[in-house]
C-alpha positions in Angstrom: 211.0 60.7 -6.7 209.5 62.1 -3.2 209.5 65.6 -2.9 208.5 68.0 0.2 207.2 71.4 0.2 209.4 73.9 2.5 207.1 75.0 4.9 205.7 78.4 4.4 206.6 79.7 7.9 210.3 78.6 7.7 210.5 80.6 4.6 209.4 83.8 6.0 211.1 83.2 9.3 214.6 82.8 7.6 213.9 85.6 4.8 213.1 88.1 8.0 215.9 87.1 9.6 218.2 87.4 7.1 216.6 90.7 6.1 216.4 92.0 10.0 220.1 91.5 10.3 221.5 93.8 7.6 219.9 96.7 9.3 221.9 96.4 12.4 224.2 98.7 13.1 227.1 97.5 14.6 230.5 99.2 15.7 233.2 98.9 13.0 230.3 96.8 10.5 231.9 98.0 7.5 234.4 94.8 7.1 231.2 92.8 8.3 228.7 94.4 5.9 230.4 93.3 3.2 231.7 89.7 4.0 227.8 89.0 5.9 225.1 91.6 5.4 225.2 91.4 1.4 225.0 87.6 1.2 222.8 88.0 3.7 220.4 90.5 2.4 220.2 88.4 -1.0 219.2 85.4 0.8 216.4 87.3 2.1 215.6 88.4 -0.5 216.1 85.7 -2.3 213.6 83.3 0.2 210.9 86.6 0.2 211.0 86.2 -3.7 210.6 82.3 -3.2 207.7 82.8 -0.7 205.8 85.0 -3.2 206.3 82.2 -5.5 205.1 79.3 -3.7 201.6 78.3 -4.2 200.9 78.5 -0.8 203.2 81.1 0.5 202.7 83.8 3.1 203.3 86.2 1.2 201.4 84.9 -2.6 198.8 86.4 -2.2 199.9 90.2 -1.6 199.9 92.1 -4.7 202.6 95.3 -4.9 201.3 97.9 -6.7 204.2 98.8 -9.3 205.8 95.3 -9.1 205.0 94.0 -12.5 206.5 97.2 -14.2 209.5 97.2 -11.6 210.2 93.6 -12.7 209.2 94.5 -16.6 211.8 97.3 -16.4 214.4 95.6 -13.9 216.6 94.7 -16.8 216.5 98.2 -18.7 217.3 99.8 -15.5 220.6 97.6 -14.6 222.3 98.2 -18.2 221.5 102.3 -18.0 221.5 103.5 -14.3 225.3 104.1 -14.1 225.3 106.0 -17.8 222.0 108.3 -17.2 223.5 109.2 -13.5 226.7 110.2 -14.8 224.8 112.0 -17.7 222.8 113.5 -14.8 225.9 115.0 -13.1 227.4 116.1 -15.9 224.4 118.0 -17.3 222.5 118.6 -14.1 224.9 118.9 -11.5 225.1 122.6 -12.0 221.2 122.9 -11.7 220.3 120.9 -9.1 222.8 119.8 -6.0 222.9 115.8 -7.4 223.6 114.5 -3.8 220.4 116.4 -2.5 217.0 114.7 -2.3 216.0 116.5 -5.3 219.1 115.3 -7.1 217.6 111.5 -6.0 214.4 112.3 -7.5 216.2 113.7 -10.8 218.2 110.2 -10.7 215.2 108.5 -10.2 212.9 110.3 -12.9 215.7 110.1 -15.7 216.7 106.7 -14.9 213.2 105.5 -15.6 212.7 107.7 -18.8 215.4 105.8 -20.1 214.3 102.1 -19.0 211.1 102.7 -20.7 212.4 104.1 -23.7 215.3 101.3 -24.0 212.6 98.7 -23.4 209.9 100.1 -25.9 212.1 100.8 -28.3 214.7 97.5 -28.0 213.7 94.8 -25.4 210.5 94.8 -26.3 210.4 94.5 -30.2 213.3 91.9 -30.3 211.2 90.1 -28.0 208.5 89.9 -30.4 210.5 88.6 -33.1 212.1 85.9 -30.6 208.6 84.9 -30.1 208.1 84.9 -33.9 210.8 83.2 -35.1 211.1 80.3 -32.0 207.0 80.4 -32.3 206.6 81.0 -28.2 203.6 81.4 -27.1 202.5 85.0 -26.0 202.8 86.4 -22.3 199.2 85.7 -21.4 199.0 81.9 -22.6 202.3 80.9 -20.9 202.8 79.5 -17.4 204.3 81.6 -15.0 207.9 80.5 -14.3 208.2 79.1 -10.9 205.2 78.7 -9.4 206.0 76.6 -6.4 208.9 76.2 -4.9 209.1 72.2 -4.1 212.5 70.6 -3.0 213.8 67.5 -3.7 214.6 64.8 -1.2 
């Protein structure tokens, strides 16, 4: 089976575009927002993702400081965000205006605290035993998942 490598460029190209075009701001976008600029703004993000990824991509070389932890904690943070900000307003909201910029940064802070503690505390130990009991190798003798992106013809 042949297979060709997506050229670098295109990627970025397209993942810019895509990108670039949910920051317009169009007259009466709302409708448009939804129905374009999400699917939109995933693909970019999506091809920026696969651009880190491929061996030779623009942008695999550039190292984001707080990326590893963002992507270590990115699951903690979906499954508690909604729960710790409705905790926030509930126990907060009569100490600090919640739809201020210090109410972001209370969001923020608390929403972390509890992605750290829900990942020490569960993800992280019940990934050890996974690793146990399947007999995985650990995190630093494993390959890293996706590490080129290469489409077939």
């Amino acid at each position: 089976m042949e297979t060709h490598h997506v050229p670098r460029q295109l990627i970025a190209l397209c993942s810019n575009v895509c990108v670039g075009n949910c920051f317009l701001d169009l007259p009466g976008h709302v409708r448009s927002t939804a129905v374009l600029g999400f699917p939109l703004l995933a693909l970019g993000f999506g091809l920026f993702t696969a651009s880190t990824l491929c061996e030779r991509g623009i942008l695999s070389d550039c190292r984001v400081f707080g990326a590893t932890m963002g992507a270590t904690l990115a699951y903690s943070i979906y499954l508690t965000h909604k729960e710790i900000m409705h905790l926030d307003r509930m126990y907060l909201g009569t100490i600090v205006k919640m739809d201020s910029v210090l109410g972001l940064a209370v969001y923020v802070v608390t929403i972390l605290i509890a992605a750290v503690i829900l990942h020490l505390c569960v993800e992280r130990p019940f990934l050890r035993l996974r690793d146990r009991i399947l007999g995985h190798a650990s995190d630093e003798t494993r390959e890293p998942v996706g590490a080129s992106l290469i489409v077939a013809k």
